[in-house]
N, C-alpha and C positions, 0 to 999 in steps of 0.2 A: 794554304796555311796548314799542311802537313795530316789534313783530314784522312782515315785512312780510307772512308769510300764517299763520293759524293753522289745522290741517286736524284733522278728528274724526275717528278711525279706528272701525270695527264689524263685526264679523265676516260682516254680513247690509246689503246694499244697500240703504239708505234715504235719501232728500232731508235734503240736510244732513251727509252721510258718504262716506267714500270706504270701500271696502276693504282689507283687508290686503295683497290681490298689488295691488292700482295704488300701494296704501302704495311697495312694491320696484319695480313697473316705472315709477312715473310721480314716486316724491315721494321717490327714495334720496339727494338734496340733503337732507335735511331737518337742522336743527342742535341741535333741543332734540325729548328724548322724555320725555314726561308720562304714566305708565302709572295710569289709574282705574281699572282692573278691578281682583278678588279674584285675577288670574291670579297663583302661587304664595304665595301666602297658604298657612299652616298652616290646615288638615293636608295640602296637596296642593302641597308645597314642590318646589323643584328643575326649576319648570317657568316660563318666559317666554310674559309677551304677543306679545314683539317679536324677531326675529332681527337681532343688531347688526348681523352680517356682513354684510349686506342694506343696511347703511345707512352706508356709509364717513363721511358726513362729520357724525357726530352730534358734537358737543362736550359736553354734558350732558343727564344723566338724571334725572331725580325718578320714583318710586315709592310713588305710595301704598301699598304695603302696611307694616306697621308691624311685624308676628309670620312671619318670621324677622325682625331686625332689619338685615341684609342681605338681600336676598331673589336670586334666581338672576341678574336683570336688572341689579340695582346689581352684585353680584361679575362679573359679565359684561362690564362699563363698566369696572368698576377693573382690569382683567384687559386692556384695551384703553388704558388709562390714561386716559381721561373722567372727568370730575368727575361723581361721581352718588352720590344721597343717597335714604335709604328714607324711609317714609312716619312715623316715630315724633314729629318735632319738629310736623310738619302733628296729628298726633293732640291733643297737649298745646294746640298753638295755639287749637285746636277747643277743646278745655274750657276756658279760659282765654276767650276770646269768650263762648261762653253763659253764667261767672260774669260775664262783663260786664253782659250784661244781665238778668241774675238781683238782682244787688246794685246796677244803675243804677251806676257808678263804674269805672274803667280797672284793669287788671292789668298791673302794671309788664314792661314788656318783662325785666328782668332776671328777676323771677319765673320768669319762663316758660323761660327760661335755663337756671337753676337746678335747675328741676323736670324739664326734658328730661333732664341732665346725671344726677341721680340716679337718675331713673328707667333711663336705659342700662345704666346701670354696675347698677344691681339687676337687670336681668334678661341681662345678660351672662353667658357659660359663662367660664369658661378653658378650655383644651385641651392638657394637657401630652402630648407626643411626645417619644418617645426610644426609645434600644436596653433592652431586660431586663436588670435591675437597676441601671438609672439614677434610681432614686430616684421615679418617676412617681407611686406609691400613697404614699410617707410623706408627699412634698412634699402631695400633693394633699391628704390627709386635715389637715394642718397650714395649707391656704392657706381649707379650708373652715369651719374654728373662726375662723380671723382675718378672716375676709371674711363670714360667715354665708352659706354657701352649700352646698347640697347636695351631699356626696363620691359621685361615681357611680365604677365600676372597669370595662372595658369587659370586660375578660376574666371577672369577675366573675359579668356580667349573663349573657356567654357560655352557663359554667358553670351560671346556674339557669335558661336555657331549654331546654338540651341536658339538663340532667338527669345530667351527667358532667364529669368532669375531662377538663382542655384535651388532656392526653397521650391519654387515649383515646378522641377526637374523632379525634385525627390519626392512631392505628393503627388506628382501625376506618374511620373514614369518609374519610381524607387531608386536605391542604392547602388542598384547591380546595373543598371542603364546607365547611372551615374558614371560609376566608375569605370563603366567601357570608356566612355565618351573622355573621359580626363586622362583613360591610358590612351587614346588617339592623339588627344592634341599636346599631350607631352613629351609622346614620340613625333609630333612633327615637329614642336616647337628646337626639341635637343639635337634635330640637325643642322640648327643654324649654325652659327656662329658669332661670338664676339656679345654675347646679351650677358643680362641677370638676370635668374629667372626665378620667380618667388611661386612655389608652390602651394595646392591647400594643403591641408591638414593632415587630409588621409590620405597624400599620393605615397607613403608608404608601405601603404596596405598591399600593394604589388611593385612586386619585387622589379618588373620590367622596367617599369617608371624608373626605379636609380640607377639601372643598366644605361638606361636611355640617355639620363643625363649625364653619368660617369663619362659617357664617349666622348662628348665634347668638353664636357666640365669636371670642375672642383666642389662638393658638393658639403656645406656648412648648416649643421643644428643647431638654430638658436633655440638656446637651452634655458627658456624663461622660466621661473619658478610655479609652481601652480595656484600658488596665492595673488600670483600678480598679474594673473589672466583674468580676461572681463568674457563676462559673456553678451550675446548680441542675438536676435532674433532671425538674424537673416543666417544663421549657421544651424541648419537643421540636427547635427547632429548635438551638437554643445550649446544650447540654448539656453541652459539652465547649471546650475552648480555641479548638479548632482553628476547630469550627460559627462558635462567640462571636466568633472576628476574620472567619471567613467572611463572617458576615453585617450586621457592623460595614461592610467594606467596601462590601457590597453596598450598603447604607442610607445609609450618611451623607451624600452627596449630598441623596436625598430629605428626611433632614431637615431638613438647613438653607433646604431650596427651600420647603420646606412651612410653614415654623415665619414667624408675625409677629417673633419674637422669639426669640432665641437665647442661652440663660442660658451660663453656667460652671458644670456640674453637677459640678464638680472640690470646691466646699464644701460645709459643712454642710448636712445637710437645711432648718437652722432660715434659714442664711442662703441660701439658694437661695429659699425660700417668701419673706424676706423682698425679695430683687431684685423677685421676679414681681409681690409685693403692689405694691411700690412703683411700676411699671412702670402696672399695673394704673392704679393710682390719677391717675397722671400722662397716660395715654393720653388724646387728644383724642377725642370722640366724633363730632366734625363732619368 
């Protein structure tokens, strides 16, 4: 495509490659980065071939990896505002070529279209965020009947690896125990695929947690008013009115920062699911 040099990166000095540091001392002009390695591929997500920072004047990325369907590099690109796309349309194109020549006969370019498009959206998460009792579990359990997808609850999953309730995680063991424990199982839960996953409260509070979910999913603030929030005794830190707008304050920045999309969680649970499905449906995949 009229490139004027094309360079092969390898982590080991061979005829025919360069390295990764002459990659940054000698090629940090470079404008397009093509990553072939398995580098953050599931199950060893969250990690780059490539340091962008390194490379000021990249204008686009491609990735072959396919599972996360973002993988750390492309969120790293769109984080820098670079057009960069992961490896799943290259996957489909691939099968689509070998029925070529399996059947002797062409596969229509819109086919293949089509088949990327469904295939996303089937193994896309949703990722609802918000404040406790903003509706996250009913919406969720209601977006997972209408879309066939798995209802995960992070607090939930919490709950059955600790072996105890969320209150007494936080009086025996504190916040900062807590909150390892919830960055764990929402980095394992966001490698799955095709679920809804309703987080707590505070999986805002690190920033990993939306990395996590961004890779596989589309991630939604229900955005309930603070008046229309109840408080509950099993929510250590929102117990009371006072905690509830404390921590209202605290977060809501983060969630609008975090959220692809930011609902009116002022309506029904039915029509709140409905926004998202629609939302959903309509999001471009490219």
């Amino acid at each position: 495509m009229e490139a004027q040099s094309v360079l092969k990166v390898s982590r080991n000095k061979k005829d025919g490659y360069i390295t990764y540091d002459e990659l940054y001392e000698e090629y940090s002009d470079c404008e397009i980065i093509i990553n072939t390695t398995p580098c953050g591929m599931y199950p060893k997500m969250g990690v780059s071939a490539v340091n962008l920072d390194k490379l000021p004047k990249v204008e686009a990325v491609f990735d072959a990896v396919y599972n996360p369907l973002k993988s750390k590099l492309v969120l790293d690109a769109k984080k820098k505002k670079i057009t960069a796309v992961g490896g799943l349309y290259m996957l489909v194109s691939q099968a689509a070529y070998a029925v070529e020549r399996f059947i002797d006969a062409p596969v229509d370019n819109n086919k293949v279209e089509e088949i990327f498009k469904n295939l996303y959206k089937q193994k896309m998460n949703i990722a609802l965020i918000g404040m406790p009792a903003s509706g996250k579990t009913s919406v969720g359990r209601v977006l997972s009947e209408k879309l066939n997808k798995t209802f995960v609850d992070s607090d939930e999953e919490i709950i059955k690896r600790e072996n105890r309730c969320i209150p007494e995680i936080f009086s025996q063991e504190g916040e900062g125990y807590f909150r390892n424990v919830e960055n764990s199982v929402i980095k394992d839960i966001s490698m799955l695929n095709s679920q809804v996953i309703s987080t707590g409260g505070g999986a805002v509070l690190n920033y990993e947690n939306i990395e996590n979910l961004v890779g596989n999913g589309r991630v939604y603030f229900l955005d309930r008013p603070l008046e229309m929030l109840i408080t509950t005794a099993d929510r250590p830190l929102s117990s009371n009115k006072e905690d509830l707008e404390k921590r209202y304050k605290e977060r809501y920045e983060l969630y609008k920062a975090s959220a692809d999309v930011i609902v009116d969680g002022s309506k029904t649970i039915e029509e709140v699911a409905k926004i998202i499905e629609e939302d959903f449906y309509e999001y471009s995949c490219n």
